[in-house]
C-alpha positions as CSV (number, residue, x, y, z in Angstrom):
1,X,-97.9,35.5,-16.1
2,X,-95.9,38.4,-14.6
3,X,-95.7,36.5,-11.2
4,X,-94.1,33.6,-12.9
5,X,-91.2,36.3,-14.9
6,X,-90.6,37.8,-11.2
7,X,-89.8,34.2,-9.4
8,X,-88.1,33.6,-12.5
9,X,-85.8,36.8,-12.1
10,X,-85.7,36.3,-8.6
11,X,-84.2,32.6,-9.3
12,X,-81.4,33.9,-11.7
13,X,-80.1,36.9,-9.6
14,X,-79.9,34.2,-6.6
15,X,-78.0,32.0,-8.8
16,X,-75.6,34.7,-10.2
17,X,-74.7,35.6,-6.5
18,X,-74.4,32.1,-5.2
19,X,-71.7,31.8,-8.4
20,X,-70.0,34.7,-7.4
21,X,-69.6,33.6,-3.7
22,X,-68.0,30.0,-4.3
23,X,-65.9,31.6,-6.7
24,X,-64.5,34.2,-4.4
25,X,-64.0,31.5,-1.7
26,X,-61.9,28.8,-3.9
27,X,-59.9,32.0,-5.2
28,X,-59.1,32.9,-1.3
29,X,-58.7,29.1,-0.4
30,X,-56.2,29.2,-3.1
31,X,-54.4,31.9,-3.0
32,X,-54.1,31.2,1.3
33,X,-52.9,27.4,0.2
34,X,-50.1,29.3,-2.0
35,X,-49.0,31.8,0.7
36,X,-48.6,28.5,3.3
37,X,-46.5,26.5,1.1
38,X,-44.5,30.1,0.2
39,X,-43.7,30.5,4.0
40,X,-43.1,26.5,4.4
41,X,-40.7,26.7,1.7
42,X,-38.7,29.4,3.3
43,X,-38.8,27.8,7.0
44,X,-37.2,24.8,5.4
45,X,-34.5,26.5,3.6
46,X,-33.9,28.9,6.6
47,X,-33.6,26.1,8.9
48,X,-30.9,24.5,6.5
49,X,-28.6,27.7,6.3
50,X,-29.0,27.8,10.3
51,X,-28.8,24.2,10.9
52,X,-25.6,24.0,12.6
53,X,-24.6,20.1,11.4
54,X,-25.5,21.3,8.1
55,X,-22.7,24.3,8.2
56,X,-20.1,21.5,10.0
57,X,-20.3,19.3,7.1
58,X,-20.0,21.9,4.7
59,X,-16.5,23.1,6.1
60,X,-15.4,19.6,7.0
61,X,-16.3,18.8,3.0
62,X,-13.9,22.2,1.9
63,X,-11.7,21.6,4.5
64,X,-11.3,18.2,2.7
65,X,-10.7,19.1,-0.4
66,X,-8.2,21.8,0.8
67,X,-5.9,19.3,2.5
68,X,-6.2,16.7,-0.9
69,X,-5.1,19.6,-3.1
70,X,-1.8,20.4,-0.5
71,X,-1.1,16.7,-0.4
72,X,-0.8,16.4,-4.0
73,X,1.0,19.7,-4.4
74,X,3.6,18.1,-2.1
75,X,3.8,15.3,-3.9
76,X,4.6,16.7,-6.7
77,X,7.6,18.5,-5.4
78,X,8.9,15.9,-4.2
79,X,9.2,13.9,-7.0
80,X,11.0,16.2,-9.2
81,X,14.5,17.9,-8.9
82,X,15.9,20.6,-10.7
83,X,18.8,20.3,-12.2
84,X,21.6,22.4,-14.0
85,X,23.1,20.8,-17.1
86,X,26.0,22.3,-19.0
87,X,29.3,22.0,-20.9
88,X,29.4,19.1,-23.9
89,X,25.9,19.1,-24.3
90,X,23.8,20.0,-27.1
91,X,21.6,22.2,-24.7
92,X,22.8,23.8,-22.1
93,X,20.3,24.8,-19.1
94,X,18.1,24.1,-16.2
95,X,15.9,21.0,-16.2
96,X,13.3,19.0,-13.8
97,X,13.6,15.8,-13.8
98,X,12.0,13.2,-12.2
99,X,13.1,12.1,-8.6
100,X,15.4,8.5,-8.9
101,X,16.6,10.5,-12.3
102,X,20.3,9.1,-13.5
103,X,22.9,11.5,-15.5
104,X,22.5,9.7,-18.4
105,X,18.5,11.1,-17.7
106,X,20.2,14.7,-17.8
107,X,21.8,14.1,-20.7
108,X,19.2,13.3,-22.4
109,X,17.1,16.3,-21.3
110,X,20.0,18.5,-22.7
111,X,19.7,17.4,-26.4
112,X,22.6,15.2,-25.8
113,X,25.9,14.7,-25.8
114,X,27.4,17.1,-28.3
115,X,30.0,15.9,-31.3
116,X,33.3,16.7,-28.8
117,X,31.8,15.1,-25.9
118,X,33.6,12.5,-23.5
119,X,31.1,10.2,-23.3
120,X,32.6,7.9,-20.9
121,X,34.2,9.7,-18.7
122,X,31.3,10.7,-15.7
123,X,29.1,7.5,-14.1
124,X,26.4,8.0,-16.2
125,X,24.1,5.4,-13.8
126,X,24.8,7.7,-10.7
127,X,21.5,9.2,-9.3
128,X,21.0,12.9,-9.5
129,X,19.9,15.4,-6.7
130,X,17.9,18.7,-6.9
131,X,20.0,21.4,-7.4
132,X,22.9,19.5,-8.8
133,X,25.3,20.8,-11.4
134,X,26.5,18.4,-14.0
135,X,28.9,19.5,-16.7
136,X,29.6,17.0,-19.3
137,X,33.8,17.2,-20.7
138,X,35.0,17.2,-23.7
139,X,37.5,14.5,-24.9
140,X,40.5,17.4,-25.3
141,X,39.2,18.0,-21.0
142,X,39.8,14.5,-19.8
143,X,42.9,14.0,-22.3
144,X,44.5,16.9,-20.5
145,X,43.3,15.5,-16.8
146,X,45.0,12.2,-17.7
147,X,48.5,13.7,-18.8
148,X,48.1,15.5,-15.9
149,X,47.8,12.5,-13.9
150,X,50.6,10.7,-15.9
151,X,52.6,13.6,-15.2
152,X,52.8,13.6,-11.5
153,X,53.2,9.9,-11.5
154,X,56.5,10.1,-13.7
155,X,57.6,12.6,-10.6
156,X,56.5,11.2,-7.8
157,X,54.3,14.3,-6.7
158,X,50.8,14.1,-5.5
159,X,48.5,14.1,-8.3
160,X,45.1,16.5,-8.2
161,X,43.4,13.2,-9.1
162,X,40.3,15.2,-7.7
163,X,41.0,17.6,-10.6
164,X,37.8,16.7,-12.8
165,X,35.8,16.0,-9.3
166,X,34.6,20.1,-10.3
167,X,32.0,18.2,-13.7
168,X,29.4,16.7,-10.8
169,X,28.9,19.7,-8.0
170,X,25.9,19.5,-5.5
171,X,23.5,22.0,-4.3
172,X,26.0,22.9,-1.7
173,X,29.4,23.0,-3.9
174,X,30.7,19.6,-3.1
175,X,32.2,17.9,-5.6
176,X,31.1,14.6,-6.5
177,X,34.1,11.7,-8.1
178,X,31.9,10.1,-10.2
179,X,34.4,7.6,-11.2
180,X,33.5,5.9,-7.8
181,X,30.7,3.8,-7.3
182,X,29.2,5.2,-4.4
183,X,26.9,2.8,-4.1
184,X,29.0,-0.2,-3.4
185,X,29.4,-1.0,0.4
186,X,33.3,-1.3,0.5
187,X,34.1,1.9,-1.5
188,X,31.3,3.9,1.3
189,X,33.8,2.3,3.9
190,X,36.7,3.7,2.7
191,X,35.3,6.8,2.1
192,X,34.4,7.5,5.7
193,X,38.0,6.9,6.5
194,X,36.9,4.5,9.1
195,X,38.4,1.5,7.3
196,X,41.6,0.4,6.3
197,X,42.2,-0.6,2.4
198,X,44.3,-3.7,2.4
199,X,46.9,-3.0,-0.8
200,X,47.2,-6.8,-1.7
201,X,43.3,-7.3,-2.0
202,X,42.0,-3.8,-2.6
203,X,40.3,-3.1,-6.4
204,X,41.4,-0.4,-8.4
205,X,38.1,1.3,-7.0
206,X,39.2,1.2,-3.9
207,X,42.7,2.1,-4.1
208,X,41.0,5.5,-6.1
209,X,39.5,6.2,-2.7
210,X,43.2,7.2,-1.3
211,X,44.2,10.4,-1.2
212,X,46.7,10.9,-3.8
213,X,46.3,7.8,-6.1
214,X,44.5,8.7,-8.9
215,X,43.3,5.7,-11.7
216,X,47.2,5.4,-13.3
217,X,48.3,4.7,-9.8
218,X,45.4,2.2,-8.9
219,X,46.3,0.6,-12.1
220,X,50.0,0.6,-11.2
221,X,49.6,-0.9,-7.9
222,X,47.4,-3.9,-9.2
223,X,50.5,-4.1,-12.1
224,X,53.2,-4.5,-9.6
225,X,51.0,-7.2,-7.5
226,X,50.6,-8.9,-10.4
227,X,54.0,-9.3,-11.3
228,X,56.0,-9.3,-7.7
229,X,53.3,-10.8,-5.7
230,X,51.7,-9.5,-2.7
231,X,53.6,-6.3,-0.9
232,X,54.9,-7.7,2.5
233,X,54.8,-4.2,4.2
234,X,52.9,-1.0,3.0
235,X,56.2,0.7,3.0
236,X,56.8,-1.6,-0.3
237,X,54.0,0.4,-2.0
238,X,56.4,3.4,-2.3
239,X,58.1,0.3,-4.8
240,X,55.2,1.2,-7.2
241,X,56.3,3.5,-10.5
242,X,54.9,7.3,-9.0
243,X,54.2,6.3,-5.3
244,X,56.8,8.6,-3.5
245,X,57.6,9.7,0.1
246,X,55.2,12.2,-0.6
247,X,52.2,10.0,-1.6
248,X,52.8,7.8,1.1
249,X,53.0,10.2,3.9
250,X,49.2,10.8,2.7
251,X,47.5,7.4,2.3
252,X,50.5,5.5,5.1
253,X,47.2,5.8,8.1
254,X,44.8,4.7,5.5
255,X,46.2,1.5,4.1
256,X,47.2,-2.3,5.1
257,X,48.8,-5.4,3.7
């Protein structure tokens, strides 16, 4: 009976130890399994920072996106101009306005005309440029330009038809005759000064585009055509009501019959 307790014993303390054993070895075979994916894990994320493509596309990606964003910041200046805005408006001041922007767009910017305004004297379809000055006239401005004009026809001395050029001024101080329509082919011609205006054909547009001959004059010239027929010489223009020696000595290279 005690042999059979001993083997018994004997049988249980082997048992304990062989439980002890596997379960030291699965706890190493673990723990080494968790170490080798550890250090994988780091190779593969070291080889990515040191991975030489890897860095290339990275900076060709920013570089990217850095050359999108100055594109459109470009862009964007480019399609606005700053304007200055003034006299019979409602609001006075500097605007942006889109690029391809007319007067009348500037106007409108303002607040609008104001209760004194001229509203028809200045083009209000000509295009705008950045930096531009545009001050809008009252009606008591423009009725003064025109007796002025009316004035020096009565005389015979050159008119400052160019007088209310100073409402439209550029970035660079020119004035701009906004009476004019600078778009139209003929009227550029003449404004070079690389073309003749013939004085029996010529529109009242044109004939404004001579030094000296202001709108009255214009519209005298087409009255006398009218009613005398064509001038046979241009020394007949000096004929018209307000065209003196004067005049004529200034617009006698630029004119034709």
């Amino acid at each position: 009976m005690q042999l059979v307790r001993s083997k018994a014993g004997f049988f249980l303390v082997l048992l304990v130890v062989t439980m002890l054993v596997c379960g030291c070895r699965s706890n190493d075979y673990q723990v080494l399994q968790s170490k080798e994916s550890s250090a994988e894990g780091s190779n593969v994320e070291a080889g990515s920072k040191d991975d030489p493509a890897s860095v290339t596309d990275s900076e060709a990606q920013a570089d990217s996106s850095c050359q999108d964003v100055s594109a459109t910041d470009v862009d964007i200046c480019e399609s606005v101009v700053v304007v200055y805005v003034c006299g019979a408006v409602n609001n006075s001041g500097v605007y942006e306005l889109s690029s391809g922007s007319r007067i009348a767009d500037a106007v409108e910017a303002a607040g609008g005309f104001s209760d004194e305004a001229d509203r028809e004297y200045l083009n209000l379809a000509m295009t705008v440029s950045d930096g531009m000055k545009i001050q809008i006239p009252t009606v008591d401005e423009t009725r003064q330009l025109k007796e002025s004009d009316d004035k020096a026809d009565s005389t015979g001395t050159s008119a400052n038809e160019d007088s209310g050029d100073h409402f439209v001024v550029t970035s660079e101080g020119e004035a701009v005759d906004t009476n004019k329509t600078v778009s139209n082919e003929s009227d550029n011609k003449a404004d070079s000064g690389n073309s003749l205006v013939n004085i029996n054909t010529a529109t009242k547009e044109e004939l404004c585009s001579l030094s000296g001959i202001g709108e009255s004059r214009a519209d005298a010239i087409i009255t006398y055509r009218e009613q005398n027929g064509p001038f046979s010489c241009i020394e007949d223009i000096m004929k018209v009501s307000g065209i003196k020696d004067k005049v004529f000595e200034q617009i006698k290279d630029r004119i034709t019959v």
